[in-house]
N, C-alpha and C positions, 0 to 999 in steps of 0.2 A: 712628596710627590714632585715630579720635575718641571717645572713654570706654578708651581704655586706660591705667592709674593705674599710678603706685609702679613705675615703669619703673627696672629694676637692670642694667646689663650684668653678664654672670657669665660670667669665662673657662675651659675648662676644659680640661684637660690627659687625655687618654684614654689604652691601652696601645698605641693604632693609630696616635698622634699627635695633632695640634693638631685641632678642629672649622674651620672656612670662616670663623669670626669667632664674636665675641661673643657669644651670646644674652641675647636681651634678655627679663628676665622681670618679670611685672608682673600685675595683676587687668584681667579685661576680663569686664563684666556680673556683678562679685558671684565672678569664677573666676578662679584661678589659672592663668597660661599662660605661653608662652615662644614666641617667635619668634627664629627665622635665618633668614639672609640666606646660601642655600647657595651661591652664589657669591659670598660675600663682599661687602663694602658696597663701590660704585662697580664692582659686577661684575667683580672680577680674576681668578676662574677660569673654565677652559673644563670644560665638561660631563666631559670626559675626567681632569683635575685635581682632580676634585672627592674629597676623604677622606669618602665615601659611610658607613665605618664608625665612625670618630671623631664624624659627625655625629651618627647612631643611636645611639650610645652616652650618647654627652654629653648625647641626650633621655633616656636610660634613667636616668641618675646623677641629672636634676633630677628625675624621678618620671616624667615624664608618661606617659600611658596612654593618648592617641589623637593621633594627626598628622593634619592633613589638609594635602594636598602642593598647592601653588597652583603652577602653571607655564603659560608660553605653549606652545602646538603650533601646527602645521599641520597643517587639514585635509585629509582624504584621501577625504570624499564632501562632494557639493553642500547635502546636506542640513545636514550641518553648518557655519555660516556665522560669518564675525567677527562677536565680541563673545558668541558661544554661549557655555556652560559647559558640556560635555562631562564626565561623572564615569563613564570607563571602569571594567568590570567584570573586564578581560583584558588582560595584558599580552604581546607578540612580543619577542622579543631578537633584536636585530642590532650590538651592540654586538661590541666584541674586547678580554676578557683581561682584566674590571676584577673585581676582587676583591668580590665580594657575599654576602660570609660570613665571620659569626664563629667557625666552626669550621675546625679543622686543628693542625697541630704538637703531637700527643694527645692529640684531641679530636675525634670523629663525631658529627654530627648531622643527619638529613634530614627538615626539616620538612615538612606536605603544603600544596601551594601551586596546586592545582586551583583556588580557587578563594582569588586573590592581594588583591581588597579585604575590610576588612571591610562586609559587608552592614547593617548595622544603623547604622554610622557614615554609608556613603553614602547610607541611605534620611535620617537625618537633615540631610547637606547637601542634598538635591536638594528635600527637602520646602521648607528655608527657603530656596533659592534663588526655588522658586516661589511664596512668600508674599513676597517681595520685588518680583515681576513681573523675574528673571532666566532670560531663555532656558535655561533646564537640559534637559540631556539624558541621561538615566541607562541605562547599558550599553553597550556596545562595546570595540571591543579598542587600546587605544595601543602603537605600535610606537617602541619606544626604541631609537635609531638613536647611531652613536657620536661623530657631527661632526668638530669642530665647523666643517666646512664642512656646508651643506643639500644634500639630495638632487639626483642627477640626475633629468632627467625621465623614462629611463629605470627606475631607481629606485621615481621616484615611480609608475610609472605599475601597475608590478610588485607595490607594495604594497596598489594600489587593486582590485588582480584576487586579489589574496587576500582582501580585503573589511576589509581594516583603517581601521578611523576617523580616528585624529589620530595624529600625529607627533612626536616630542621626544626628548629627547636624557639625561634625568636619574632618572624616575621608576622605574625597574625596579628599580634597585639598591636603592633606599630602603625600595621595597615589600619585597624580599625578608628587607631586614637589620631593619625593622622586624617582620617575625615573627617572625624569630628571639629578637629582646628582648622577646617578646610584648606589642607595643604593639600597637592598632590601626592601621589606615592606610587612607587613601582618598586619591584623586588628582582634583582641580580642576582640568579642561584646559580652559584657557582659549586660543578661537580666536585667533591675531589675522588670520590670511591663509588662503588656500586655499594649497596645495604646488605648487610647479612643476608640475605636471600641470594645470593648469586653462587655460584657453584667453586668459583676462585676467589671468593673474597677470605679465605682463609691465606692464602699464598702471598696476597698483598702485606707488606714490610712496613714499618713504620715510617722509614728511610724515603719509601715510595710515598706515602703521604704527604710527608712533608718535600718534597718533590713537586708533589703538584700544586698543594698549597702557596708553594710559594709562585710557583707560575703562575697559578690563576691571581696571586698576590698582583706580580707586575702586570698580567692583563687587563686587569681592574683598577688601576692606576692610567693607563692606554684609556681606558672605555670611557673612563669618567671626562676626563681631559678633553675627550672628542666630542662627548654628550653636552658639558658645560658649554664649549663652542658653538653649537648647532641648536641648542636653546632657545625657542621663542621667547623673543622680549615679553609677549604679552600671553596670557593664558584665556585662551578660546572652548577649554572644556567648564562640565557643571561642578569640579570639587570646588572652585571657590565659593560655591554658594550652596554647598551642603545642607547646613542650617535653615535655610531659607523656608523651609514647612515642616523641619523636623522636634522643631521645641514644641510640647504639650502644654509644659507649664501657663497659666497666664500670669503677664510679669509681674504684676502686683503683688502673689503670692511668695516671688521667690525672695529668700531670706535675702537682707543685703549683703550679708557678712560674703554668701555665695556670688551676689553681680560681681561684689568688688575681685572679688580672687578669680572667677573666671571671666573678668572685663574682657583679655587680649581674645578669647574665640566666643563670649555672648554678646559683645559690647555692641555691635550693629543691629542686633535683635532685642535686646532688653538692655534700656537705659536706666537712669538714675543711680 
C-alpha cells in the first residue's frame, strides 16, 4: 500500500492456535496499524478454514482498537452494483458449526449484538469513502453464507425475498469475536458481481471479475489510507466496554488455566 512505512511481519502464537499468516505491522499516515491477509498470502484458506479466533485475538495482543474488514460479496439488489462499497449495519447467519466465541470451558459471556457494527467507525469509512468520489453505501444487512461453493439460484433468489444486500462468506464471525475483545469493527463489502440471481450474471467473464476485483483492490487501499487519517485518537463509542455486564460467570469459579489464556480481553473484569 503506498505511504505505508516500517513494515514488520509479527508472527503470533494464540491459545486457539496459529492466526492465517503474518501480520504485517507498520505506520500508515502518522498511525500505527496492522494488516492480515485472513486467508493467508496466495489465498490458501477457505472461508470455512479460517481460525476466526486466533485471528481476533492476535489483533487484541498487538493493541489494536478498531478493524475495518475489506471483503468481496455478491450482490443481492440491483441497486447495489460492481465496484460499490457497501458498509452493512446487519449481519444474517447461514453458516454451520464455526466456532464464534471466546467464551466456554468456565467461562459465560453474552455480549449484546443488536446492533453488530460499530456506528461511529462506519460513519468515519463511509464519510471518506465519499470524499474520495467512492460509490458507498451505508446500511443494509450481509448474509454470511458458509461456501465455499456460491449460492444456488434458488438460494440466491430466497435471500433476495428476505431483503438481504450482499453476500459473503467470512465477516460474521469476526464481527462477533471482535466484540468480544472489545475492539471496534465495521465491514467494507466490496461488490464485484451481482449473485446468481440476476438475469446477466451468466454473460459476466472471469476476465471481468477479476477486473473489478482488482479495482475494488486499488479503491480499498485509497479508502483505508483516508480512514486511518480521519481516525479519532480517542474512542467515544460503547465497544470498548462490551464486557462490562456481559460475563455470567462469578470469577471465583472460572478455571485459572482459562484467566490466564483469556487475560488480554477478561483481564479488567476477572483478576488473579
Amino acid at each position: 500500500m503506498p505511504g505505508f512505512e516500517a513494515q514488520e511481519e509479527v508472527r503470533l502464537t494464540t491459545p486457539f492456535g496459529d492466526p492465517s499468516d503474518a501480520y504485517i505491522a507498520g505506520r500508515l499516515e502518522g498511525k500505527q496499524v496492522a494488516f492480515l491477509a485472513r486467508h493467508g498470502r496466495g489465498h490458501r484458506l477457505t472461508p470455512s478454514e479460517l481460525n476466526f479466533r486466533a485471528n481476533i485475538f492476535g489483533m487484541k495482543l498487538l493493541g489494536v482498537e478498531r478493524i475495518v474488514s475489506l471483503s468481496a460479496v455478491g450482490s443481492l439488489k440491483e441497486e447495489h452494483a460492481p465496484l460499490d462499497f457497501v458498509i452493512p449495519d446487519q449481519f444474517f447467519d447461514r453458516t454451520r458449526g464455526r466456532i464464534s466465541t471466546f467464551f466456554g470451558n468456565g467461562v459465560v459471556g453474552h455480549i449484546s449484538f443488536s446492533d453488530p457494527i460499530c456506528g461511529e467507525l462506519a460513519e468515519v469509512v463511509h464519510n471518506s469513502a465519499q470524499q474520495i468520489s467512492i460509490n458507498s453505501k451505508r446500511g443494509g444487512t450481509y448474509l454470511c453464507m458458509e461456501g465455499p461453493a456460491f449460492s444456488t439460484r434458488a438460494e440466491s433468489n430466497i435471500y433476495r425475498s428476505w431483503g438481504m444486500d450482499v453476500i459473503g462468506m467470512t465477516n460474521l464471525q469476526e464481527a462477533k469475536l471482535a466484540r468480544e475483545a472489545e475492539i471496534c469493527y465495521v465491514t467494507v463489502a466490496m461488490v464485484t458481481d451481482y449473485d446468481c440471481w440476476h438475469s446477466e450474471h451468466e454473460a459476466v467473464t472471469v476476465d471481468q471479475i477479476i477486473q473489478t476485483l482488482n479495482q475494488n483492490a486499488q479503491n480499498a487501499c485509497n479508502l483505508v489510507r483516508h480512514v486511518v487519517a480521519r481516525m479519532p485518537k480517542d474512542r467515544t463509542c460503547k465497544c470498548g466496554s462490551a464486557l462490562k455486564h456481559a460475563i455470567m460467570t462469578d470469577p471465583s469459579a472460572v478455571p485459572q488455566k482459562i484467566k490466564d489464556e483469556l487475560r488480554p480481553i477478561l483481564g479488567k473484569y476477572i483478576g488473579g
